[in-house]
Structures are given as structure tokens and as C-alpha cells.
C-alpha positions as semicolon CSV with decimal commas, in nm:
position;residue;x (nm);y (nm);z (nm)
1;X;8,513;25,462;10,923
2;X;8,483;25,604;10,575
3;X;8,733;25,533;10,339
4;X;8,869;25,817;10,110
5;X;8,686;25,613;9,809
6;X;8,365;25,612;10,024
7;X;8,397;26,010;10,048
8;X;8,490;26,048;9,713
9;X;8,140;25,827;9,584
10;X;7,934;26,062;9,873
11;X;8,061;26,351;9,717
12;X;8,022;26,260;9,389
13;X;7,679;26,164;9,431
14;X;7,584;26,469;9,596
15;X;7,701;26,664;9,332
16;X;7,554;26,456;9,031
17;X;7,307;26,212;9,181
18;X;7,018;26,457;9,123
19;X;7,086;26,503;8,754
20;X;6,908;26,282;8,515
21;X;7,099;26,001;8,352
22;X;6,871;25,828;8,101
23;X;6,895;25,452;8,060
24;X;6,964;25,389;7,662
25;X;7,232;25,658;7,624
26;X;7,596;25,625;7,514
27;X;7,806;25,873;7,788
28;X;8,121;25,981;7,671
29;X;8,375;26,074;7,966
30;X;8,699;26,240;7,961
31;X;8,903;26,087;8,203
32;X;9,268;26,209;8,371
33;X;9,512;26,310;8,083
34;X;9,804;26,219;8,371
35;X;9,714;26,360;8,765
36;X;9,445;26,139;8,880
37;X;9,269;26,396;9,115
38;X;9,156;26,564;8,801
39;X;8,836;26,303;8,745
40;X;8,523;26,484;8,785
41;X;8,259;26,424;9,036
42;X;8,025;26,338;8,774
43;X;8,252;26,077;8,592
44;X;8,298;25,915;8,920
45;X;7,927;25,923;8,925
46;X;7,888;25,810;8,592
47;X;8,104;25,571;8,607
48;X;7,959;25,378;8,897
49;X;7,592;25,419;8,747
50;X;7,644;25,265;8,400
51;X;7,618;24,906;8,336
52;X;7,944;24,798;8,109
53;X;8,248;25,029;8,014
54;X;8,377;25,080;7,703
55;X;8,750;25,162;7,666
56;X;9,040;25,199;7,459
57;X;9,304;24,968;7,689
58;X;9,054;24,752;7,901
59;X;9,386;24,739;8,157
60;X;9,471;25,035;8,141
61;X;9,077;25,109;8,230
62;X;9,086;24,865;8,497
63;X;9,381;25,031;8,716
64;X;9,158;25,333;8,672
65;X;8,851;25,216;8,794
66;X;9,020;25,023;9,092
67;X;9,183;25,342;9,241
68;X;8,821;25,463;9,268
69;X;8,689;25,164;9,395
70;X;8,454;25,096;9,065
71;X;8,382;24,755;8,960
72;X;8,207;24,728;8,612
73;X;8,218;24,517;8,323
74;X;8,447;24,618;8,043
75;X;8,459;24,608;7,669
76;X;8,718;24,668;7,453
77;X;8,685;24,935;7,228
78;X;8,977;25,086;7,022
79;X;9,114;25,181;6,678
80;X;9,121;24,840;6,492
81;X;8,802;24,682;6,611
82;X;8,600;25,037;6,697
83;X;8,332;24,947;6,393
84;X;8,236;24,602;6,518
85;X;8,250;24,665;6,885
86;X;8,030;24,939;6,825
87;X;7,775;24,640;6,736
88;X;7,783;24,573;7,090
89;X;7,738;24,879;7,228
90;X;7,474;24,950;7,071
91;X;7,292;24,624;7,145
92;X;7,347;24,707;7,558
93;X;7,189;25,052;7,475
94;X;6,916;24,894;7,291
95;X;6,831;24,680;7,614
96;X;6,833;24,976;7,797
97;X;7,140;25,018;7,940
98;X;7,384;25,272;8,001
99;X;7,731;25,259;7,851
100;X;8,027;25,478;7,922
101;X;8,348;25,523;7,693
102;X;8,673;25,634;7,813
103;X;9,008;25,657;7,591
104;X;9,310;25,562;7,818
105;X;9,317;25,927;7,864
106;X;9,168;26,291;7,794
107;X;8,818;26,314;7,627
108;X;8,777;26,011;7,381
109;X;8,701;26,116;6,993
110;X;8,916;26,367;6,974
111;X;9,251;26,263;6,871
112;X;9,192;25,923;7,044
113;X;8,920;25,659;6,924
114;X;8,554;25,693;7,002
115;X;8,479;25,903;6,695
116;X;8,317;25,568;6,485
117;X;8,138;25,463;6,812
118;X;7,995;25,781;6,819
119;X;7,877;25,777;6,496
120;X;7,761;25,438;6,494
121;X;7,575;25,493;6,796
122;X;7,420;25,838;6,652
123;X;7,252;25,645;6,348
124;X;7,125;25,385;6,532
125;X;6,910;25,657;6,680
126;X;7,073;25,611;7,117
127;X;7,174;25,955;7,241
128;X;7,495;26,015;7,282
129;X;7,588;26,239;7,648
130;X;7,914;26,462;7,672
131;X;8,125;26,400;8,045
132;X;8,335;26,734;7,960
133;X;8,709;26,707;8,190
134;X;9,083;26,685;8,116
135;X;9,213;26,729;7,790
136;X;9,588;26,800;7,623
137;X;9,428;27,041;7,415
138;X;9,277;27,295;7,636
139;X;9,525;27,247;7,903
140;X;9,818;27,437;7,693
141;X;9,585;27,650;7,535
142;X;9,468;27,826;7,852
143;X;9,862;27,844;7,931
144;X;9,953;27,983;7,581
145;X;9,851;28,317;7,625
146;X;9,719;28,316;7,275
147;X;9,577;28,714;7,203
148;X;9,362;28,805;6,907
149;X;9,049;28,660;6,840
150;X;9,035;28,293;6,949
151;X;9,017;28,161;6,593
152;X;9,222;27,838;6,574
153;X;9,299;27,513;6,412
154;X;9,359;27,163;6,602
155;X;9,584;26,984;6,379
156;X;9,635;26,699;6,601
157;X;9,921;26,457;6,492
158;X;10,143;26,541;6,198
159;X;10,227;26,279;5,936
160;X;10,488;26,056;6,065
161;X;10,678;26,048;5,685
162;X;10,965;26,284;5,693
163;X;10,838;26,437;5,401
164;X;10,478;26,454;5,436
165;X;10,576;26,651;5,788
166;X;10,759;26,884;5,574
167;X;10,462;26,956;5,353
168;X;10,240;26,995;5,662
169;X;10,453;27,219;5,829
170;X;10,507;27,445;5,498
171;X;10,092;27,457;5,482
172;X;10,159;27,580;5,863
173;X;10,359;27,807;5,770
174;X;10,090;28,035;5,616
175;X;9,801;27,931;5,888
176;X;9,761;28,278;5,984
177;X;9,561;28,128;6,315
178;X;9,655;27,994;6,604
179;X;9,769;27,602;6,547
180;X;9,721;27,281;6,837
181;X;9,978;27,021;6,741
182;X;10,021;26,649;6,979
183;X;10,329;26,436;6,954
184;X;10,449;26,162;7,087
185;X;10,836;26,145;7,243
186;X;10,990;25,950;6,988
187;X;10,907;26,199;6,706
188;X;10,942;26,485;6,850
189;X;11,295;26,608;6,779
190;X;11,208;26,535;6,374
191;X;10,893;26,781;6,465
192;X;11,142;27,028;6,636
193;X;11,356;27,055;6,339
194;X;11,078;27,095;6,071
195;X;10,919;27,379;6,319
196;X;11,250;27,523;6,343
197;X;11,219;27,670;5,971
198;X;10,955;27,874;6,057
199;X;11,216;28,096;6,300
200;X;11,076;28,328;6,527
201;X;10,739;28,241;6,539
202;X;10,631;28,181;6,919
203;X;10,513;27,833;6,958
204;X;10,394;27,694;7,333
205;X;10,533;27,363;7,466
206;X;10,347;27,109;7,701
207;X;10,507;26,818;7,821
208;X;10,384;26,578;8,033
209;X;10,070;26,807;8,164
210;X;9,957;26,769;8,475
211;X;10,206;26,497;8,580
212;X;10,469;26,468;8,827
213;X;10,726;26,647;8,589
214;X;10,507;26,858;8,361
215;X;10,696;27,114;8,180
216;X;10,567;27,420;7,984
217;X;10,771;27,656;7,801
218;X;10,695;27,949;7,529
219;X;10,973;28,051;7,255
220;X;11,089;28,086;6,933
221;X;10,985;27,828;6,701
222;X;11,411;27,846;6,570
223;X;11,491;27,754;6,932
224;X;11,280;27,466;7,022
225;X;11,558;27,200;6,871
226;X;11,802;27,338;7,140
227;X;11,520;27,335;7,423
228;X;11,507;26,990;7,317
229;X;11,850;26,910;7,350
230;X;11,950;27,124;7,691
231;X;11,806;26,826;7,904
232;X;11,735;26,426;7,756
233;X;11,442;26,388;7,975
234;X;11,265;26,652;7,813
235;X;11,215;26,375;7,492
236;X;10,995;26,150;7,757
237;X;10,662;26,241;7,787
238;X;10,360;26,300;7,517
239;X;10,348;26,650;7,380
240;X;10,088;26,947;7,333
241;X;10,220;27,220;7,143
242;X;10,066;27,565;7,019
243;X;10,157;27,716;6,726
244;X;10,078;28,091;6,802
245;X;9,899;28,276;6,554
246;X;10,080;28,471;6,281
247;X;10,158;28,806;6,285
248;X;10,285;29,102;6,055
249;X;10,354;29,131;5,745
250;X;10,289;28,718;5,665
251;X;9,927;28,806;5,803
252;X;9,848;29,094;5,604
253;X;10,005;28,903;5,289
254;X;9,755;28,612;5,320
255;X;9,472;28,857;5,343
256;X;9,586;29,054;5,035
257;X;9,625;28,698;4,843
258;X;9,310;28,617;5,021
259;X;9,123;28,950;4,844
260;X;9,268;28,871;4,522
261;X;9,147;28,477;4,506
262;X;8,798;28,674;4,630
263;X;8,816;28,883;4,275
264;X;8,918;28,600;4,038
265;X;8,671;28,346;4,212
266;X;8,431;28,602;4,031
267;X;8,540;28,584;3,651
268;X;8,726;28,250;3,675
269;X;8,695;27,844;3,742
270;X;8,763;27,775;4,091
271;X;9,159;27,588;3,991
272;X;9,226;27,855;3,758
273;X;9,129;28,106;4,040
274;X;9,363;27,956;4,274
275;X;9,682;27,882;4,028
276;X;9,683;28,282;3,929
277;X;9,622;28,386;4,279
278;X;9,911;28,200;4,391
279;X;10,126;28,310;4,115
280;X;9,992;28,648;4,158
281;X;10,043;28,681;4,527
282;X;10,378;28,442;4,643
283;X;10,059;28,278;4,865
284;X;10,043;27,898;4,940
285;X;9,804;27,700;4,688
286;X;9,683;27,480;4,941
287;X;9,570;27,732;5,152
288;X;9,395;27,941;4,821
289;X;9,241;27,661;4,728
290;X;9,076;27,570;5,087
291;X;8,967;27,923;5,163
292;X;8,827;27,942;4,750
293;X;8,609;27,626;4,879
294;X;8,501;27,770;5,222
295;X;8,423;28,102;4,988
296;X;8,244;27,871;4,686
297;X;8,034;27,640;4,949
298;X;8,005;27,886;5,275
């Protein structure tokens, strides 16, 4: 009698067992963020194909791959020792086998390690294979109802420093595009209060996606302290949050600053051209002097 692991490997294979996984290749899989029925078939696959694992939390990996029914060798892979272990890797890969990395959850490199494996594993001339799935980011995008033209900025993880944050959220202030934030529970209140100031700003809240208690919530940027505060369990849980884009009159004002920096880049030295425009204009330097680079180097 087949086992719901056993269907889930039949399945899996019939859906991915024809595609070509070359021997030699780094495969990078996104794995659950939080609901485990959102692995792919092709992870599964994947994941009972390669030879070793990488991962961020090798226990963390293991309870994983055990309510699959997957048995591989791990390595440990994560922030602090990413650089050597990537040595390692990349010695399996150059023996010919396949290696997958997983984060403890999401799609690895993108606010999680992976990134210097990646790289490491890109210069020493291995390919390097995408497993696209679950991730915090898209999930409260596609729940945002964002309009406009798509444009935005993932800003990932503010500065933990109070003031730092400040500063962050002041340059977020005049992001006229839409802006992906993650924070964990224990900082999130300080986060509330510095996104707070920028009043009535719409700003998206996911917490806990795609978990037993998942909660996601659009409003007022002014109000999100007291969302906060109407229940204490909603400070458990890791947070994605959307910053919608800005609209109105702050919009139109960083376009008119944006012309004017456009005018003195002409005639003037890049720091001079950004100083006036800001004191012409009320605009934030930061953001002058960014958008006088992207204009300078295109």
C-alpha cells in the first residue's frame, strides 16, 4: 500500500523526472516559507536526486527532509562560515555531483544566506540552477493590491539602531515606488512607530504567511502602532510588509526636484548638482544624489 510519501515521490517524478538535471550544477531551491504543502514537485524531485544538501540550519533541514521521506547528506552552510563552506561545495560539484541549497525557509540568497555560495560557485565556472517556490516577498505583494506600474524596491531588513531606522525610514519617505520591508517580531513595534510618521500612506501587513494564523491587513501607515497593540499575538510571527507607492503631490514633487537635478547635472559637478537641487527643491539629498548617479552612469 502506498504511503502518502510514496505518492508524493510518484508524482513528483512524473512531473520533473523527464527534465534534465545536469550532474556538476549547484540547484538553488526555495523551500516552504511556513505551510509545508507548498514544496514543489520539482524540489521534492530535486531534492531526492542530488547527492549532499546544503543548508542554512542542518536541523532545521533535517525535520524537512524527514516529513518527505528524503535521506541525504547535509552540510552546513550559513552566514558566518558561507565563504569556506562554499570550498566544499564546490569540490562535490567538481566531482560531478549535484548539490542543492535550501535556507531554513523561502528562496535562499535573497534576504537569507546563499548569496556568497552563489557567487563562489559562479567563478569557479559550476552552473548555478534556480528551484523558483515560496517566498515572503511575493506572497504579500500579490495580496497588496499595489496599482501603477510595478516599479519597486525590496529593502529587506531595516537597520536595527534606533537611529539608523530613523534615517532609513526618512529616505522612505520620498521612495516614490512601491517599498518590500521583512521584520522580525521583536522589532517590530520600534518599526511601527518610525512608519507611523509617514501618516496616511497605505502600507500592507503580512504576518505569519501561509501558517496556521497568518494575518494580512492594509492601512494607514499612522495606524499600524495601534494594529499592533489591539491583540499581543499579533507581535509573534516574522513580518512582510509593503510600503505602497507614493502618491500626489509628494510624487509630482520628487519628479519636479528630479527635472531640476536633470538641468544642473548639465552645467555643474555631480555634489554641487545635488546640494542646490536639494536646496532648490525641499527634495531628499540621498535620493538626488542616487538618481544623479543612475542619470551620470545609466
Amino acid at each position: 500500500m502506498n504511503t502518502s510519501f510514496d505518492l508524493a515521490r510518484e508524482a513528483a517524478r512524473n512531473a520533473a523526472g523527464l527534465q534534465s538535471h545536469p550532474a556538476g550544477a549547484l540547484y538553488v531551491v526555495a523551500t516552504p516559507i511556513g505551510n509545508l504543502a507548498d514544496i514543489s514537485l520539482r524540489a521534492l524531485h530535486l531534492l531526492g536526486l542530488v547527492d549532499a544538501i546544503a543548508c542554512e540550519d542542518t536541523r532545521h533541514t533535517q525535520a524537512l527532509l524527514k516529513h518527505y521521506g528524503i535521506a541525504k547528506p547535509l552540510m552546513a552552510v550559513y552566514e558566518h562560515n558561507e565563504q569556506e563552506a562554499a570550498v566544499q561545495v564546490i569540490g562535490r560539484l567538481q566531482a560531478g555531483q549535484r548539490v542543492a541549497y535550501v535556507s531554513d525557509a523561502g528562496t535562499p540568497a535573497v534576504s537569507d544566506p546563499g548569496a556568497r555560495l552563489v557567487a563562489a560557485v559562479r567563478d569557479a565556472g559550476a552552473p548555478v540552477v534556480p528551484l523558483p517556490g515560496p517566498s515572503s516577498l511575493t506572497a504579500v505583494l500579490s495580496v497588496a493590491g499595489l496599482e501603477g506600474d510595478g516599479s519597486l524596491v525590496f529593502a529587506g531588513f531595516l537597520p536595527s539602531r534606533a537611529g539608523e531606522r530613523e534615517q532609513a525610514v526618512q529616505q522612505l519617505a520620498s521612495e516614490p515606488r512601491a517599498t518590500v520591508l521583512l521584520e522580525a517580531p521583536h522589532r517590530m513595534a520600534a518599526l511601527a512607530r518610525e512608519l507611523a510618521k509617514l501618516g496616511g500612506r497605505k502600507v500592507t501587513v503580512g504576518r505569519e504567511l501561509t501558517k496556521q494564523f497568518e494575518e494580512i491587513a492594509t492601512l494607514a501607515a499612522q495606524s499600524l502602532p495601534d494594529w499592533l497593540a489591539q491583540d499581543p499575538h499579533r507581535l509573534r510571527g516574522e513580518f512582510a510588509l509593503v510600503l505602497h507607492p507614493q502618491a500626489g503631490p509628494a510624487q509630482d514633487g520628487m519628479q519636479d526636484a528630479e527635472k531640476v537635478l536633470t538641468l544642473l547635472l548639465a552645467e555643474l559637478p555631480l555634489k554641487t548638482a545635488v546640494r542646490l537641487a536639494a536646496d532648490i527643491t525641499g527634495a531628499p539629498r540621498n535620493a538626488l544624489y542616487d538618481k544623479a548617479l543612475s542619470l551620470k552612469h545609466p
